[in-house]
C-alpha positions in Angstrom: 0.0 0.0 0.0 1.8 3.3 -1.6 0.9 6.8 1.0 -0.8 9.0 -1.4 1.2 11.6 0.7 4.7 10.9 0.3 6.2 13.9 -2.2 7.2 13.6 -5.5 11.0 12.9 -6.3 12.8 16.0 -7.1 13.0 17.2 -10.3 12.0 18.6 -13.7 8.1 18.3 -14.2 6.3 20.0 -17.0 4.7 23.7 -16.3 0.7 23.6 -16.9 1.4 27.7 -19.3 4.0 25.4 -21.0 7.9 24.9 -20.8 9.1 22.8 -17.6 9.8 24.1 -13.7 11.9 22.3 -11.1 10.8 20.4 -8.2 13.3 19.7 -5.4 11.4 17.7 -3.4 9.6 20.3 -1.3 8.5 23.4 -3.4 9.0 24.6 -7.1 12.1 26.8 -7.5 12.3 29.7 -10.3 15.2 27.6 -12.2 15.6 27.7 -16.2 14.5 25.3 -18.0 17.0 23.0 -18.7 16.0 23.1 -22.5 16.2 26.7 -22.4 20.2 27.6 -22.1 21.2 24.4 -24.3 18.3 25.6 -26.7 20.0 28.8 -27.5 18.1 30.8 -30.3 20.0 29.6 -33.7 20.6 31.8 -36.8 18.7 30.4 -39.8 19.1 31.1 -43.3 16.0 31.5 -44.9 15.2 29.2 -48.0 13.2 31.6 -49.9 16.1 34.2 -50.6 18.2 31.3 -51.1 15.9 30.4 -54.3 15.3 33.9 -55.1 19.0 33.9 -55.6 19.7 30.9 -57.2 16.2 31.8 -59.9 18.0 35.5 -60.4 21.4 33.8 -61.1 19.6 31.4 -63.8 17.7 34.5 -65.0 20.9 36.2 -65.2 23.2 33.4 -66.8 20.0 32.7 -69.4 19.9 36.6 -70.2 23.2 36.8 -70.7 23.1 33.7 -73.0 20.1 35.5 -74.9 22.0 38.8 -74.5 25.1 37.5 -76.4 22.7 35.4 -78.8 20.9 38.3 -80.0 24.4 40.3 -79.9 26.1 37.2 -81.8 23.4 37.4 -84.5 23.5 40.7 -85.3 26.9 40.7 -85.7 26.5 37.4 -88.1 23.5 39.4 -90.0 25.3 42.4 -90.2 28.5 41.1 -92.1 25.9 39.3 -94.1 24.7 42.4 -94.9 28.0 43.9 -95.7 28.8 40.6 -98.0 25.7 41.8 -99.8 26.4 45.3 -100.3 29.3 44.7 -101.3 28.4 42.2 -103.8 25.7 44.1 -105.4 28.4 47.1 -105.6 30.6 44.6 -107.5 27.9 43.4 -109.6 26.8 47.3 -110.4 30.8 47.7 -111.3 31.1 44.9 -113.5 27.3 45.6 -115.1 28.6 49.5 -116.1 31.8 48.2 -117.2 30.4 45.5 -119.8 27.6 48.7 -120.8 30.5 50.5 -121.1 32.7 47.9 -123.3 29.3 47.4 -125.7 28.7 51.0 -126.1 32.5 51.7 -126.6 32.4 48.3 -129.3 29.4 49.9 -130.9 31.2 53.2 -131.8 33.8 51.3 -133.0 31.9 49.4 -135.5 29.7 52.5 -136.5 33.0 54.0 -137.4 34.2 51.0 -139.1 31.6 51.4 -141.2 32.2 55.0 -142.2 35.2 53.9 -142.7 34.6 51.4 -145.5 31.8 53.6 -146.9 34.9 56.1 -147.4 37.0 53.6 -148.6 34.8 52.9 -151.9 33.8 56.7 -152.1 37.6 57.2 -152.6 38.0 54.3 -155.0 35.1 55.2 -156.8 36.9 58.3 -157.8 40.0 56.7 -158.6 37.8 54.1 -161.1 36.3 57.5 -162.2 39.5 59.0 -163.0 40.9 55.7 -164.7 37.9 55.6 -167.5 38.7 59.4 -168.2 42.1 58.1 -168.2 40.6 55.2 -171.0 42.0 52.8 -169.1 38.2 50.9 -169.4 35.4 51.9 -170.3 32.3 53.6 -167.8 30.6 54.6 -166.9 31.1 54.0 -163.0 27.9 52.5 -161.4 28.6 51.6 -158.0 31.4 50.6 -156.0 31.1 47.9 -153.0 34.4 46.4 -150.6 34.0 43.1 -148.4 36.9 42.0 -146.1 38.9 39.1 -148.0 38.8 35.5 -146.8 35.4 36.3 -144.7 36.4 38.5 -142.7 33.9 40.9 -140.8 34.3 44.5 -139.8 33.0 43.6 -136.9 35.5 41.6 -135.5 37.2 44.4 -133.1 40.0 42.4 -132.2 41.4 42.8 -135.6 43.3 45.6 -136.3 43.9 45.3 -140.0 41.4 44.6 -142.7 42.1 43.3 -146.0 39.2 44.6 -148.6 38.5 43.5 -152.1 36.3 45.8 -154.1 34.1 45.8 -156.9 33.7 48.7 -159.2 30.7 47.7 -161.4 30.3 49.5 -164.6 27.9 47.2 -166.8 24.4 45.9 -165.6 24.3 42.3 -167.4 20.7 41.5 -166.0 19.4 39.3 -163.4 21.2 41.4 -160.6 24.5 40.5 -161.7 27.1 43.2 -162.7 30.3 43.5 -165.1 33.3 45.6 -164.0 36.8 45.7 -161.9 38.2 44.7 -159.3 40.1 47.3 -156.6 41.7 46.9 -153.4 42.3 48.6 -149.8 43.6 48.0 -146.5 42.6 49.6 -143.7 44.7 50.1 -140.6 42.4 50.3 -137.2 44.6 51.5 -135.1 46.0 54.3 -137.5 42.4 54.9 -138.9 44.7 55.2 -142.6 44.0 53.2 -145.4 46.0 52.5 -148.6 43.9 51.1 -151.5 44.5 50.2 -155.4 43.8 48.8 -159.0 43.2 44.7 -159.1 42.8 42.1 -157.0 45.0 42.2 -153.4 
């Protein structure tokens, strides 16, 4: 049989407001809480800075990624662009420099053929003065010069031209003419031309 009276045991019991108090054995004593100095108030680091951090420095590495992207690209379309320019300047060049070759060839064929036209108006009046001279009989009707061997006036890269011409001075029907046959050659480069009686 236990006596209900008999105290309790000293020590720590738990406070009814929360916490614990002391008991020695006789009365409660004002002691701290044994929990209280070995629970000393620790210093945490909060979680949600630690991700706001850690989102700003992915934010930040992914901007500058998308920052030197976008830079990167414009760099990339901006020497493509220069490429470009600088190919249509080229092709503008070369475009005014082959207009400029063709209308610089077609002078020089245009006076090419004022220069053959002159070259059977001065053998026409040589063939003039050779029937006054009785040499043949006229009268002179026309007077036309071809380059020998087929060659063509136009050919630019020639710069002498070999001519055999025709001095008609008898219509024998059926387009065909009678007559003599004449000579010239014609230095381009010179523009002077030397020309003759007979074939060259």
């Amino acid at each position: 049989m236990t006596d209900d009276k008999t105290p309790a045991p000293a020590g720590w019991y738990p406070n009814p407001d929360g916490g614990q108090r002391f008991w020695n054995g006789s009365e409660w004593l004002d002691l701290p809480a044994p929990d209280a100095s070995s629970n000393k108030p620790k210093r945490r680091i909060p979680k949600k800075p630690i991700i706001i951090g850690l989102v700003v420095l992915a934010v930040g590495a992914a901007g500058g990624t998308v920052a030197w992207k976008v830079n990167h690209d414009a760099q990339v379309a901006a020497q493509v662009a220069a490429a470009e320019e600088a190919a249509n300047r080229e092709a503008e060049r070369v475009a005014a420099e082959k207009a400029e070759q063709e209308k610089r060839a077609a002078a020089e064929r245009l006076s090419r053929q004022l220069s053959v036209a002159q070259i059977e108006s001065s053998i026409e009046t040589m063939a003039n003065e050779h029937v006054n001279n009785g040499m043949y009989d006229g009268p002179v009707l026309n007077v036309s010069c071809s380059p020998t061997n087929g060659g063509s006036t136009d050919n630019l890269t020639e710069t002498t031209t070999v001519f055999e011409c025709f001095v008609a001075t008898e219509d024998i029907g059926d387009g065909r003419m009678r007559g003599y046959k004449y000579h010239a050659t014609m230095n381009w480069s010179t523009e002077e031309f030397t020309y003759g009686f007979g074939a060259p």
